[in-house]
C-alpha positions in Angstrom: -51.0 27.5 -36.0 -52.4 29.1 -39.0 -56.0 30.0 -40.4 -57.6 30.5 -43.7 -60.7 31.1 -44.9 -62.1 28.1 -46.8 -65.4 28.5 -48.8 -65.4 31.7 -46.1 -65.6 29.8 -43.1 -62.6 30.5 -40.9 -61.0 27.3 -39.7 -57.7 26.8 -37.7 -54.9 23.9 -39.2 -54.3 21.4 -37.2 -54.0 18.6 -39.7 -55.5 17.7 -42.7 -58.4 15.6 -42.5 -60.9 15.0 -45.1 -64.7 15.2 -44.1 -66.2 14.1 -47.3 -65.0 13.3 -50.7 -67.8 11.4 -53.0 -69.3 11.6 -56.0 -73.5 12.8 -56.1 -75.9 13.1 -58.9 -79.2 13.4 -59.6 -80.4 10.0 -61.3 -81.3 11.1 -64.8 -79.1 11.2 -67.5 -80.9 14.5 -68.6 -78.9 16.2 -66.4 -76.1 18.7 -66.3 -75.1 20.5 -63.9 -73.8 24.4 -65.0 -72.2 26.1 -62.0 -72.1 26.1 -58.5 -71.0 28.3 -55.0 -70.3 27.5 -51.9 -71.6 28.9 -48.7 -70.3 30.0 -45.2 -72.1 27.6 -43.5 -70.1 24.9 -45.8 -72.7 23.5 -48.3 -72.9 23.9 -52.0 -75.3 25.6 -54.3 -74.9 23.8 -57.6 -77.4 25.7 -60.4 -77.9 22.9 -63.2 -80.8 21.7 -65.7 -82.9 19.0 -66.4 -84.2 17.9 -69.8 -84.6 20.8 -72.3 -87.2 23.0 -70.2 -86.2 22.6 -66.7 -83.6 24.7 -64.1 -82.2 22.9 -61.0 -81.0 24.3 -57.6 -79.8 21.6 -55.3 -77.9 21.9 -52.5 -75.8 19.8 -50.8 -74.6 19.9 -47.0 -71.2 19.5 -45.7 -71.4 16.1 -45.5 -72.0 15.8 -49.4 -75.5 14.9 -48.9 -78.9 16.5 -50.9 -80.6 18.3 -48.7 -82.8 20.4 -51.1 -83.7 20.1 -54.8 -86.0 22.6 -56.6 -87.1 22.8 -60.0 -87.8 25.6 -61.9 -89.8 25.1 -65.1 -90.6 26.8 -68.7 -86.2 27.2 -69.0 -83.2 25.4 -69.2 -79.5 26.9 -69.3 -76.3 26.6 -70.9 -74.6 29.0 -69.0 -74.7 30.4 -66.1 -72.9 32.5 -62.7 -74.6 33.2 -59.2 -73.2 34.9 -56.7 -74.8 35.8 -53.0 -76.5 38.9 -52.1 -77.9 40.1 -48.6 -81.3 39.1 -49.2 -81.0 36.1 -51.4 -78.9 34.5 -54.6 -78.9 36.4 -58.3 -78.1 33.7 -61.1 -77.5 34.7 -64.7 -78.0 32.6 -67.1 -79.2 31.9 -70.7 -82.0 30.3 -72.0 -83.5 28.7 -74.9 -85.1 32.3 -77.5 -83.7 34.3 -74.6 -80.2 34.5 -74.2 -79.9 36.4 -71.4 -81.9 36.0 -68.2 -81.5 37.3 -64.3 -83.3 35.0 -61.9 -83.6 36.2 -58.2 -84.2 33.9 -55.3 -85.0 34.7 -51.7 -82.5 33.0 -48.7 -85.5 29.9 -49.3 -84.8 29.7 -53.0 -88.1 30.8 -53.8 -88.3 32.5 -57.0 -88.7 36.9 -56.2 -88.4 37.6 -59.8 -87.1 36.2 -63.4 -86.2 38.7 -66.4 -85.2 37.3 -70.0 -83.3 40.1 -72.1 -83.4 39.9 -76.1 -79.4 41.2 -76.4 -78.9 38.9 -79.8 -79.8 35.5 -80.6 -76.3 34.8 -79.8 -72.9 34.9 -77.8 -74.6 36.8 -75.3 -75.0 33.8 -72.7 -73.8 35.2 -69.5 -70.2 34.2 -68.2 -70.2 36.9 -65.1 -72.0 39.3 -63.1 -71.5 41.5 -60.9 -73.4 44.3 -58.6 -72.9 48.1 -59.4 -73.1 50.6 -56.6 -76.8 51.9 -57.2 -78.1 48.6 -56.8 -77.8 47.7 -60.9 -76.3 45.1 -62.0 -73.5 44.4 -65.1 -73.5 41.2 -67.0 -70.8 40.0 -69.1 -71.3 37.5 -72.1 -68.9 36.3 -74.9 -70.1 40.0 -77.2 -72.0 42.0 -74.5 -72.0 43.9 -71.9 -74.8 44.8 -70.4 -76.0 47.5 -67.6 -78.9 46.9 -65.9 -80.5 49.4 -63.7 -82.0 49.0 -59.9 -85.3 48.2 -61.3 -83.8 45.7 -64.0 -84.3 47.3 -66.8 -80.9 47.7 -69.7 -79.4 51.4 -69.2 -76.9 50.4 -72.1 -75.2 47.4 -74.0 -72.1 48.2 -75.3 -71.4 45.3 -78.0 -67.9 43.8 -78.8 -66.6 42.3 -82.5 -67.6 38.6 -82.8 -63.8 36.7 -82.3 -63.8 33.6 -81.4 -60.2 33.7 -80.6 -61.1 36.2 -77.6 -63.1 34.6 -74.9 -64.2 37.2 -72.2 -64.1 35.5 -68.8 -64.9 38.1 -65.5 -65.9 41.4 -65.0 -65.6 43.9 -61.7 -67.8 46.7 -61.1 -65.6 50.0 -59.8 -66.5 53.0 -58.6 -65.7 55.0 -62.2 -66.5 52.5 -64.4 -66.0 48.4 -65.2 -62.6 45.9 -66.1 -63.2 43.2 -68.1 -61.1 40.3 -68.0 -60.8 37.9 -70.4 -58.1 35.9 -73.0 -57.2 35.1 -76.5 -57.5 31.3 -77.3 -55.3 32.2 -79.8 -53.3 34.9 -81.8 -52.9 37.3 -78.9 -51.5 40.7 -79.2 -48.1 39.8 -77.9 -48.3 35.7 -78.6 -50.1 32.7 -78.1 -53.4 32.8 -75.3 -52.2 36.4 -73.7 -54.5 38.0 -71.2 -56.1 41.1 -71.4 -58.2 43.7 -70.0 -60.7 46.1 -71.0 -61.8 49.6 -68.6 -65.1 50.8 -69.6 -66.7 53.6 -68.1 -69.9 54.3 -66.6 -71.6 55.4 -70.0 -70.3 51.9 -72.0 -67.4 53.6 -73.4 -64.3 51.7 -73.5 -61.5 53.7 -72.2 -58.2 51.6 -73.1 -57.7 48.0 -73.0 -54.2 46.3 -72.1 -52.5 43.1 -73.3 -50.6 41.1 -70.6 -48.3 37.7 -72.3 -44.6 37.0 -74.0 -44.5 34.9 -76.5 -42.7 31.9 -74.5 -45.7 31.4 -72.0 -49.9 31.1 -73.0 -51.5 32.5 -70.3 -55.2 32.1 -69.7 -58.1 32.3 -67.2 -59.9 29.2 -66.1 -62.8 30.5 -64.4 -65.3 33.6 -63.8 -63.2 34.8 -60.1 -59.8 34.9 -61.0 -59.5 38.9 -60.0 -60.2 40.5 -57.3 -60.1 44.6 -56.6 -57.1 44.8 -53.8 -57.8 47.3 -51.4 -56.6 51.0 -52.7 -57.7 50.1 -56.2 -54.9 47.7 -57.8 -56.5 44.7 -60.0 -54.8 41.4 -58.1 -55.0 38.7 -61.4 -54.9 35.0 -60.9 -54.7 32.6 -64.4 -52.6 29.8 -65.5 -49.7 29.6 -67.9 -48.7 27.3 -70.0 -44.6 27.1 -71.3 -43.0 25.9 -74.3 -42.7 22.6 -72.7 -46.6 22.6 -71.6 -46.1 22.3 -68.1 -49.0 24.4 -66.4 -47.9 27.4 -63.8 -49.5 29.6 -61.5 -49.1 33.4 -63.0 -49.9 36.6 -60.7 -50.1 40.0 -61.8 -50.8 43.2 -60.0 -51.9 46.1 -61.8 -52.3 50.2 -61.3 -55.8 50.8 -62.5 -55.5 54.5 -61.9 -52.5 54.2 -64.6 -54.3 52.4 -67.4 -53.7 49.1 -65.9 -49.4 49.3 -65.8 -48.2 46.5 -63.9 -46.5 46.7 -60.7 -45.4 43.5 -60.8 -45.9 40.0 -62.3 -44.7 36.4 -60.9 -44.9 33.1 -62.1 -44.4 30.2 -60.2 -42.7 27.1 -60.7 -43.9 23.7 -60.2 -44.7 22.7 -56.8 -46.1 20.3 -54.4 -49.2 20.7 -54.6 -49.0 22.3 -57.9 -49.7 26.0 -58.0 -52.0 26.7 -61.0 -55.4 26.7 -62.7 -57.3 29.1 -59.8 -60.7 28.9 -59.6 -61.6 31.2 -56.7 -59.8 34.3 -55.2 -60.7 35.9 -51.2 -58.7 38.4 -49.9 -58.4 37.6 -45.8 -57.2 40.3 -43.7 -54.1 41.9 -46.0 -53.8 38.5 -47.6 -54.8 37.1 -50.5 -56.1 33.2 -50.8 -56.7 31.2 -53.9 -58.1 28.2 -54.3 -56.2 25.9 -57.1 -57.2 23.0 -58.8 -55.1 21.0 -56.8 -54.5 23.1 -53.5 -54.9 26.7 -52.0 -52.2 29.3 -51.3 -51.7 32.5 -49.8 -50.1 35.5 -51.0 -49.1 39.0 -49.8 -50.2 41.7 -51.5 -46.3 41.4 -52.8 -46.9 38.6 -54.6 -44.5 36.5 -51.7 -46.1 32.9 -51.2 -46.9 32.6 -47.6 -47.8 29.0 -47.3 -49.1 26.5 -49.7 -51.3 23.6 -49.2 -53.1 20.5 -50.9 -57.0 21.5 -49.5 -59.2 23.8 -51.5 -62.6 25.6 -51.5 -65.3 23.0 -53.3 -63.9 22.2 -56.1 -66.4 20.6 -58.5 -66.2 19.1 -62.2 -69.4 19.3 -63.6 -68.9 16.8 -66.3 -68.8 13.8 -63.3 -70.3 15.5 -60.6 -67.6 15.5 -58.8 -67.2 17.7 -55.5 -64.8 17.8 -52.8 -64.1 19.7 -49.5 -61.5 19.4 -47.5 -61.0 20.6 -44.0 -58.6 21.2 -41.4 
């Protein structure tokens, strides 16, 4: 018998068996839902909005039910990513004249405070967020990134060229600094979609930044978690990759951050059953590493070595048909 952490609740496989797999909605066609997390006791925070002046928070339980909806009016969002903190959920999003915004809610989803930051008027919609060691905050848009101290207010923005060929997806806060993941839609530095990274230290300088591609495969990121800091520093990087015969692939790279991002080693995985690409969410468990995939969720050693690979997940939910799914075991 084996165990994995799904959503972060430890289960043990016995077989698969599915506890719920249905479509919910909220009945107005006003409304979109943005992003969404899942929780340890198994339900799903999914952040959306209503109309052009209203925020959602519903929550759904582990049988796929609605048990809480709460409106927030005076903004809507386009974009948004929450994570979970001890005393509650940050979500940053952007809103209509603002384009940045940090709103705080307590464990009751009670509203402790909302902040709007003027960065630009545009491309500076949040795509990630993180939280720095003093109790700051760094928030990553398409052009911007932005520090934010303990008290919320901006310590520095450090501002990138407007491309629209570079798309800037994740970024981790480190002890000396912050890596910035993103990808080229197009054009990259070595060919097609490569990945790349950016290390900017603690004052918004940017140190170096590193392409990672060939020109046979397009390699890109498909979500805001794709990375995780291994333990001892290396960068552990989850994306997809796409070959000349456009058949999608799982692509794993582990880099030396303490040598300007060199890789130690990169894999890429052939088609399987389930298939092995498009990750959406990355947990380390013990020494090992599991990934949720669009299609399934697989463990790695720290080696890159597959240790087992199977067709459940952590919620996965398409927001354009309100889809969401868990599986258990």
């Amino acid at each position: 018998m084996k165990s994995i952490i799904v959503g972060f609740l430890l289960v043990a496989i016995t077989a698969a068996i599915p506890t719920w797999d249905k479509s919910v909605s909220i009945s107005s066609a006003a409304y979109e839902a943005v992003t969404s997390l899942s929780l340890p006791d198994g339900f799903v925070i999914i952040v959306g909005t209503l109309g052009g002046s209203t925020t959602t928070i519903s929550v759904v339980d582990n049988t796929g039910s609605f048990v809480l909806i709460k409106k927030y009016t005076g903004f809507t969002m386009s974009s948004a990513d929450i994570f979970v903190e001890d005393d509650g959920f940050l979500i940053a999003a952007s809103q209509t004249g603002n384009p940045m915004v940090l709103l705080k809610l307590d464990l009751s989803y009670e509203v402790m405070w909302c902040k709007s930051y003027k960065v630009s008027t545009s491309q500076a919609s949040p795509n990630s967020v993180a939280r720095t060691d003093d109790g700051g905050y760094i928030v990553l848009s398409k052009n911007y990134l932005v520090r934010l101290t303990n008290t919320h207010a901006i310590n520095w923005t450090l501002g990138f060229s407007a491309s629209s060929a570079q798309q800037k997806d994740q970024v981790l806060a480190v002890s000396d600094g912050f890596i910035i993941l993103g990808h080229y839609n197009s054009n990259g530095t070595i060919g097609g979609a490569d990945l790349f990274i950016t290390f900017v230290n603690n004052n918004g300088i940017v140190q170096w930044t590193k392409a990672i591609g060939n020109n046979i495969e397009n390699e890109v990121f498909v979500g805001s978690h794709t990375a995780i800091i291994y333990p001892g520093g290396d960068l552990l990087l989850f994306a997809k990759t796409t070959d000349a015969s456009s058949t999608s692939r799982l692509v794993v790279c582990r880099l030396d951050m303490s040598n300007f991002g060199a890789i130690l080693w990169q894999r890429i995985y052939s088609a399987s059953t389930p298939p092995m690409h498009s990750p959406n969410a990355v947990r380390t468990f013990g020494e090992d590493i599991i990934v949720s995939l669009q299609s399934g969720i697989a463990s790695f050693h720290p080696n890159g070595t597959v240790n087992w690979v199977d067709r459940v997940g952590f919620f996965v939910i398409d927001v354009s048909s309100f889809f969401l799914k868990q599986i258990y075991f």
